[in-house]
C-alpha positions as a printed NumPy array, in Angstrom:
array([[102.641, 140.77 , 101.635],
       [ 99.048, 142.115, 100.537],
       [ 98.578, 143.316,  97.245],
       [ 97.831, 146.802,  96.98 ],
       [ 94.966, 147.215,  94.139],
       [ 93.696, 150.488,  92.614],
       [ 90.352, 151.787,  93.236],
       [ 87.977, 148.596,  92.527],
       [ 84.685, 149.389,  89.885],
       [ 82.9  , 147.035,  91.424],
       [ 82.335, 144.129,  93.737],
       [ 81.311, 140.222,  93.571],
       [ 80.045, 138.494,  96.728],
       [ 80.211, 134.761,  95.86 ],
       [ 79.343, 132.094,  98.183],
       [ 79.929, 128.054,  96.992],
       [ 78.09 , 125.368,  99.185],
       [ 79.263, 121.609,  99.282],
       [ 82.614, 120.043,  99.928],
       [ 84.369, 123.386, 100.008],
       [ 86.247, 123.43 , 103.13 ],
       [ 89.562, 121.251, 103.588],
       [ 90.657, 120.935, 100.289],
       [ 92.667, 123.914, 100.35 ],
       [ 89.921, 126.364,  98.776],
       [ 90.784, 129.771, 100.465],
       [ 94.555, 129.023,  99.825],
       [ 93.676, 128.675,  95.894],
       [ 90.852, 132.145,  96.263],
       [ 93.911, 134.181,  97.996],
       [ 96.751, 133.094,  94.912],
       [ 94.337, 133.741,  92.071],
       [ 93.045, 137.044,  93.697],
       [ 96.191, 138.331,  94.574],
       [ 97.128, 136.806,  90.195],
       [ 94.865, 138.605,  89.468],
       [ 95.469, 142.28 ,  91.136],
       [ 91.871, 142.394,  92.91 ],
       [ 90.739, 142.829,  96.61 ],
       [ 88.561, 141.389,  98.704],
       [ 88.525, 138.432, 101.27 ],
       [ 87.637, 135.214, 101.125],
       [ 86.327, 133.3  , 104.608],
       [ 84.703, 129.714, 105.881],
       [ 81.273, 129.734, 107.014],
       [ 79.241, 127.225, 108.719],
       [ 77.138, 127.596, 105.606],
       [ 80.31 , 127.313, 102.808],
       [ 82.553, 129.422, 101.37 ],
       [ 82.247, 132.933, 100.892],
       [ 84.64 , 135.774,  98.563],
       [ 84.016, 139.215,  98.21 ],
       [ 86.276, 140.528,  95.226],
       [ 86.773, 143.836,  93.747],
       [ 87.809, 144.489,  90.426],
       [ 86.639, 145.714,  86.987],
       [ 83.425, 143.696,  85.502],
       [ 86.028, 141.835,  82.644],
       [ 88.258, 141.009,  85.775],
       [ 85.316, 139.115,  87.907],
       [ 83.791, 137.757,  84.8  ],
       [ 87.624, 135.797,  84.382],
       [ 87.97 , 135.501,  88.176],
       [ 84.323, 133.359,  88.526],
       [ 85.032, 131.485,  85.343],
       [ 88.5  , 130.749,  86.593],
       [ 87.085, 129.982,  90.031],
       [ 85.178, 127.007,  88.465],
       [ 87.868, 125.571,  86.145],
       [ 90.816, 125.711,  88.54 ],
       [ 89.434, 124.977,  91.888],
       [ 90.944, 121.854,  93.978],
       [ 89.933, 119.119,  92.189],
       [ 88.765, 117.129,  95.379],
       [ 86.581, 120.085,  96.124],
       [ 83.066, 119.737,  95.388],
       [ 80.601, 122.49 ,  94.781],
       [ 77.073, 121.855,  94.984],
       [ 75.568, 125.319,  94.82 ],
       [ 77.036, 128.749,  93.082],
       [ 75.539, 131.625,  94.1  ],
       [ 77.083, 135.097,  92.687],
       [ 75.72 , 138.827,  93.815],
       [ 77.077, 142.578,  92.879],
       [ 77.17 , 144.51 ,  95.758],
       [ 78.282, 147.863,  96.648],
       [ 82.086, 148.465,  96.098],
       [ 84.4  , 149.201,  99.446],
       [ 87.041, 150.346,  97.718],
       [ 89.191, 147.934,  99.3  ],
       [ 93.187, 148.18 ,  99.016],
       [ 94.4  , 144.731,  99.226],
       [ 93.25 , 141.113,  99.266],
       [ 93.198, 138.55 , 102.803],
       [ 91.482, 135.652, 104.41 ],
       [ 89.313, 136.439, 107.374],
       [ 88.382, 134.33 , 110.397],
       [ 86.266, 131.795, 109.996],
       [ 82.25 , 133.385, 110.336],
       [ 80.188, 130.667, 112.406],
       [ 77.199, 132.56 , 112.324],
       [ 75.133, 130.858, 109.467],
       [ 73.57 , 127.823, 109.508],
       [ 75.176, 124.7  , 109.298],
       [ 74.72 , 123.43 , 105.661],
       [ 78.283, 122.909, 104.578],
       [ 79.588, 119.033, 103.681],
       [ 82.865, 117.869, 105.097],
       [ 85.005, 115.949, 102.94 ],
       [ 85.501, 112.125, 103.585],
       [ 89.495, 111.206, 104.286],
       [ 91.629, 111.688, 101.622],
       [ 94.39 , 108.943, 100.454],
       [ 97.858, 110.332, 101.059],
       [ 99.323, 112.84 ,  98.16 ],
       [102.217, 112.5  ,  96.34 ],
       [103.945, 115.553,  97.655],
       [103.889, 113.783, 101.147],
       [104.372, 110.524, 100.171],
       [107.688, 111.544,  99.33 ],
       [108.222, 113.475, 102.779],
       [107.861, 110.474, 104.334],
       [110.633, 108.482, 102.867],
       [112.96 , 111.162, 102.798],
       [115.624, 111.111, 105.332],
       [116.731, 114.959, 104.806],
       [113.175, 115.982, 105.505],
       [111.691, 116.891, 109.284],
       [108.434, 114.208, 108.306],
       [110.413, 111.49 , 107.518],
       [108.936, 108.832, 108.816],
       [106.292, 110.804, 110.385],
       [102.807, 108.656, 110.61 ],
       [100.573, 111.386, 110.948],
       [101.766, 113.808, 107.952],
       [ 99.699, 115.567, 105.579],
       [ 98.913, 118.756, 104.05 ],
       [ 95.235, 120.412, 102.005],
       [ 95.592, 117.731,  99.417],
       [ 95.518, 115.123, 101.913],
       [ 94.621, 113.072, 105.145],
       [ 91.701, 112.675, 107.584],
       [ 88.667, 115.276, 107.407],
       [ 85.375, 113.484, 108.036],
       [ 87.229, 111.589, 110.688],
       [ 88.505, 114.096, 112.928],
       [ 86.01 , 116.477, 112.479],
       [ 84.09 , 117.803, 115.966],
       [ 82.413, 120.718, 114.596],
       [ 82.062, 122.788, 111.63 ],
       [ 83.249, 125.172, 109.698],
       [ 86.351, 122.824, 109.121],
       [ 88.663, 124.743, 111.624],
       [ 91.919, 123.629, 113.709],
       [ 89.712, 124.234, 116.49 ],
       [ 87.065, 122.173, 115.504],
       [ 89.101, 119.348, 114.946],
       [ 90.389, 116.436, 117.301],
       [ 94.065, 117.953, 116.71 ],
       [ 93.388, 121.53 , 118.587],
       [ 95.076, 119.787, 121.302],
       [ 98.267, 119.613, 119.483],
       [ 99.692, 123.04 , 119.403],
       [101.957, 123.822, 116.495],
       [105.316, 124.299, 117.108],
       [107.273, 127.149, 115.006],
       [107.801, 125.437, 111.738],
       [104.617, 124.174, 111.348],
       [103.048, 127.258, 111.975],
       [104.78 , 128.87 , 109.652],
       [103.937, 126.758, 106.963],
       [100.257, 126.347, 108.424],
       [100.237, 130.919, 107.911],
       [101.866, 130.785, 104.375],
       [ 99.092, 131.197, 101.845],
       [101.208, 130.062,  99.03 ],
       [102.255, 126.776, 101.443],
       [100.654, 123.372, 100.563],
       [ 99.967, 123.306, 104.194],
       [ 98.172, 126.576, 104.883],
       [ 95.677, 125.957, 106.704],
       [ 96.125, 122.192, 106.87 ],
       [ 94.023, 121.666, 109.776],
       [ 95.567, 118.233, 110.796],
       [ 99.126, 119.489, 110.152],
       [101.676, 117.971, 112.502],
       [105.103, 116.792, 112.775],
       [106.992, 114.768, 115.034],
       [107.991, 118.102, 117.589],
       [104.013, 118.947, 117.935],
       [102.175, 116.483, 117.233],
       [101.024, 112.723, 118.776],
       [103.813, 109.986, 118.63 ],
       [104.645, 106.393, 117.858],
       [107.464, 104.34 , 119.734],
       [108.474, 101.121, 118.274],
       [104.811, 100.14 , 117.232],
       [104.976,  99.648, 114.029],
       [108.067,  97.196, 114.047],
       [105.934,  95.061, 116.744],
       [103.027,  94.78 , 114.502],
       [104.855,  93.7  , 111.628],
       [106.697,  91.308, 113.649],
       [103.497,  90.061, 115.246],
       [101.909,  89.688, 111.555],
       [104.933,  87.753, 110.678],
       [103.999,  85.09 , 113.658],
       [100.043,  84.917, 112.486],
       [ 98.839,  87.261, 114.942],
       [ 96.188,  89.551, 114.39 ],
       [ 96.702,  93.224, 114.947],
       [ 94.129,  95.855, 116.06 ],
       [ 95.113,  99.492, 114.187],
       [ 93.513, 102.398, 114.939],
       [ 93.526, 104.337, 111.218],
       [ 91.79 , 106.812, 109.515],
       [ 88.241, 105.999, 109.034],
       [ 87.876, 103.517, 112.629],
       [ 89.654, 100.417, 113.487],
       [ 91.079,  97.693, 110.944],
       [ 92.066,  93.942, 112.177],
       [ 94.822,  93.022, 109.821],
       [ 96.444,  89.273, 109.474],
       [ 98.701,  87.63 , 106.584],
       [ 96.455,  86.668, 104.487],
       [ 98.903,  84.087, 103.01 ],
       [ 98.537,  82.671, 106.549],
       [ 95.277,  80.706, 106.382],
       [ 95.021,  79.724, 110.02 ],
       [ 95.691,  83.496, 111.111],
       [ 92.56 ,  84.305, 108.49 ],
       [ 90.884,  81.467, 110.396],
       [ 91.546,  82.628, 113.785],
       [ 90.297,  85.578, 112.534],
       [ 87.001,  84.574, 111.443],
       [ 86.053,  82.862, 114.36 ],
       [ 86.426,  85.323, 116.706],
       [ 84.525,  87.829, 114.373],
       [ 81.755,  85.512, 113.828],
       [ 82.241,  85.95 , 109.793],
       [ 81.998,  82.717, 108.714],
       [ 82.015,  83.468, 105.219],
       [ 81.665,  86.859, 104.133],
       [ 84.83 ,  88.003, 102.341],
       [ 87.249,  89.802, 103.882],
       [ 89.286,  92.91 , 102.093],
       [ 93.215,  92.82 , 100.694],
       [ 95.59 ,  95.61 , 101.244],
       [ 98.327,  95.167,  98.949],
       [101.462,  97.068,  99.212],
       [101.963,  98.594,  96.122],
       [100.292,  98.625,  92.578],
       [103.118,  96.362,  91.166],
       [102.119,  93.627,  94.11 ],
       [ 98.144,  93.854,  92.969],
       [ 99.34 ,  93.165,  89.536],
       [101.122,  90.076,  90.358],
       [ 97.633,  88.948,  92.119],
       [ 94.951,  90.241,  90.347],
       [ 93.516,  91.08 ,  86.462],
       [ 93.623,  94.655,  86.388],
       [ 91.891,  97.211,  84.035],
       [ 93.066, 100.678,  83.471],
       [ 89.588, 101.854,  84.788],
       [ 90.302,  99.617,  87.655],
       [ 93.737, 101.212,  88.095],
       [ 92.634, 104.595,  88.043],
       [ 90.203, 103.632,  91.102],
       [ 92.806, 102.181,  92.968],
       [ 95.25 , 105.419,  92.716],
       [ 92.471, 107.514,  93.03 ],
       [ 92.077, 110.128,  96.226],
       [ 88.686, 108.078,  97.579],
       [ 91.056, 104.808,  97.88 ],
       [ 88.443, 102.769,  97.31 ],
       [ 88.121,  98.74 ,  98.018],
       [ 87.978,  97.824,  94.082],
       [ 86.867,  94.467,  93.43 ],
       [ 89.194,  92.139,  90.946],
       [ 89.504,  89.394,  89.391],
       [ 92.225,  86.875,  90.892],
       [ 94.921,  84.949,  89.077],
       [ 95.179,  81.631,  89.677],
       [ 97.806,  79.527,  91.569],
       [ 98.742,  82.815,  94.146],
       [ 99.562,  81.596,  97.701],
       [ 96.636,  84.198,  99.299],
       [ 94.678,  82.446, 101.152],
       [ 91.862,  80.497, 100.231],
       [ 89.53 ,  81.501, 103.015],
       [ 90.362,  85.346, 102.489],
       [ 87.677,  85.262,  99.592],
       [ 85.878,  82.43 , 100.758],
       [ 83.592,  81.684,  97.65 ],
       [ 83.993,  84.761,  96.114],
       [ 85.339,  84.844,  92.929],
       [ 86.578,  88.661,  93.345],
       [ 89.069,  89.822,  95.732],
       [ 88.727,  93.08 ,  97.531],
       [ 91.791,  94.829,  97.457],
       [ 93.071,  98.579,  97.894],
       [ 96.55 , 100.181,  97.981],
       [ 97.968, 102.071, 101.369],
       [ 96.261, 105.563, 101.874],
       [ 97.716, 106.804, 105.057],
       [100.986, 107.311, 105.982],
       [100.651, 104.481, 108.762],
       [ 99.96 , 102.486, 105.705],
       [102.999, 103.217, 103.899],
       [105.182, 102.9  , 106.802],
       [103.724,  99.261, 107.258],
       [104.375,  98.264, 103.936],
       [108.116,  99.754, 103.496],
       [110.413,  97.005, 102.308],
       [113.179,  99.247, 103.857],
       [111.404,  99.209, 107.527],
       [110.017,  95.891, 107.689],
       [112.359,  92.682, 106.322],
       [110.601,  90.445, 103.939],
       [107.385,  92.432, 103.974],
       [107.661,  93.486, 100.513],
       [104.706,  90.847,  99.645],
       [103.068,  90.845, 102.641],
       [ 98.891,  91.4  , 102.24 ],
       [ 97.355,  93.24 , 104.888],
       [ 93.55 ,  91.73 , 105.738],
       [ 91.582,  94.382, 106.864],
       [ 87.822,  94.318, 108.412],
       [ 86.697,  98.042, 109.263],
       [ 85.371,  98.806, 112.43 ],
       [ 84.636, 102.524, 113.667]])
């Protein structure tokens, strides 16, 4: 329910420019306004974000300085621009529509690795995600990707075709809900589907095939790459005769066993960007020797989607525990 404030001394118009939309920003403005006991609104623009908060001059001093320190930390904020304006006398504090009517400066976040939180959805049999391929939340999944148009809307996203069904609406209108306003937010009632696929493509891995998946980010082409005829195969029919190709290993534990690993290196791999991290190799593994080619790094990253995860599960696939995904990005 709104928070009903007393009369307001006076009033802050703040608007942040950058990577400020999909990250769960208005979510976080609405808790520590309403935390706070002032009024206002906070909104997406085509240009940003933009709150206009009423309270006493000691309350928006702490509410712009705890703006800066607590925001989501995958947020990025670029430009800071703070006004007084002329109190309303407002009663209570919400989250408008999203204005379209500036111009289009804002940044939209690139994909974001899956989150803990739904990480552990996904292997949970008592929850409705289990197993879901296409689960996330504000801390999480594709934004660059699916984006058509901005500001970062569900309608301006390749989802608006999916309507929500009842649950995830709910969740998707809770402020104080991970997935308020989780633009991609599906489940497996309303949202798109896989049937069987992702037992085929492990099987087909297992038999040196190559597989084509459609990810976040584009296409990937993924072989064993302890299979040194499927790596073969592949770079024929690629034309990339030598250029290395990029590891997906299944867990941290499994890039261990592989690779010389520094804590710097760690905290890249684990980190939200999911990067490709370059290592050092230990010797005698059974990759194979053409994944590299003359390299003397291999270019490995961890999962980052669900799809990912689900590929990798030792309890889904049999024997796959080990298994290195070769990837070669495509959009």
């Amino acid at each position: 329910m709104p928070l009903i404030a007393q009369r307001a001394a006076q009033r802050q118009r703040i608007t942040l420019r950058g990577a400020v939309q999909g990250v769960g920003f208005r979510p976080f403005v609405y808790r520590l306004a309403t935390e706070m006991a002032l009024t206002g609104w906070v909104l997406n623009s085509s240009a940003g974000l933009v709150v206009e908060v009423e309270g006493s001059a000691e309350q928006l001093a702490n509410f712009e300085r705890r703006l800066e320190l607590e925001r989501p930390k995958a947020s990025v904020v670029t430009v800071h621009e703070s006004t007084r304006i002329t109190p309303e006398n407002s009663t209570h504090f919400e989250i408008l529509a999203s204005d379209n009517d500036a111009g289009k400066s804002v940044n939209v976040l690139p994909d974001l690795a899956t989150c803990e939180d739904c990480r552990e959805e996904l292997f949970d049999p008592a929850n409705r995600r289990f197993e879901y391929p296409f689960t996330n939340c504000t801390n999480c999944g594709p934004r660059y990707t699916i984006v058509v148009d901005i500001p970062y809307d569900r309608p301006n996203i390749t989802m608006r075709e999916f309507v929500l069904c009842a649950a995830c609406r709910e969740k998707y209108e809770n402020p104080r809900d991970r997935r308020f306003h989780a633009q991609p937010d599906a489940c497996p009632v309303c949202g798109p589907k896989l049937d069987g696929a992702i037992e085929d493509a492990a099987e087909a891995l297992r038999q040196g095939e190559i597989v084509v998946l459609k990810g976040i980010g584009g296409f990937q082409l993924l072989v064993d790459a302890r299979n040194a005829a499927a790596v073969a195969r592949l770079r024929q029919r690629k034309h990339r005769e030598e250029k290395p190709f990029a590891l997906m290993m299944p867990s941290l534990e499994t890039a261990h066993e592989y690779c010389e690993i520094s804590p710097a290196e760690v905290q890249l791999l684990e980190s939200q960007a999911a990067p490709i991290v370059l290592l050092r190799p230990k010797l005698a593994t059974d990759i194979a020797w053409n994944v590299a080619h003359c390299s003397p790094y291999l270019g490995v990253m961890l999962p980052y989607s669900p799809l990912h995860h689900l590929s990798v599960a030792e309890d889904l696939l049999i024997n796959f525990e080990h298994l290195l995904l070769l990837c070669i990005f495509r959009c």
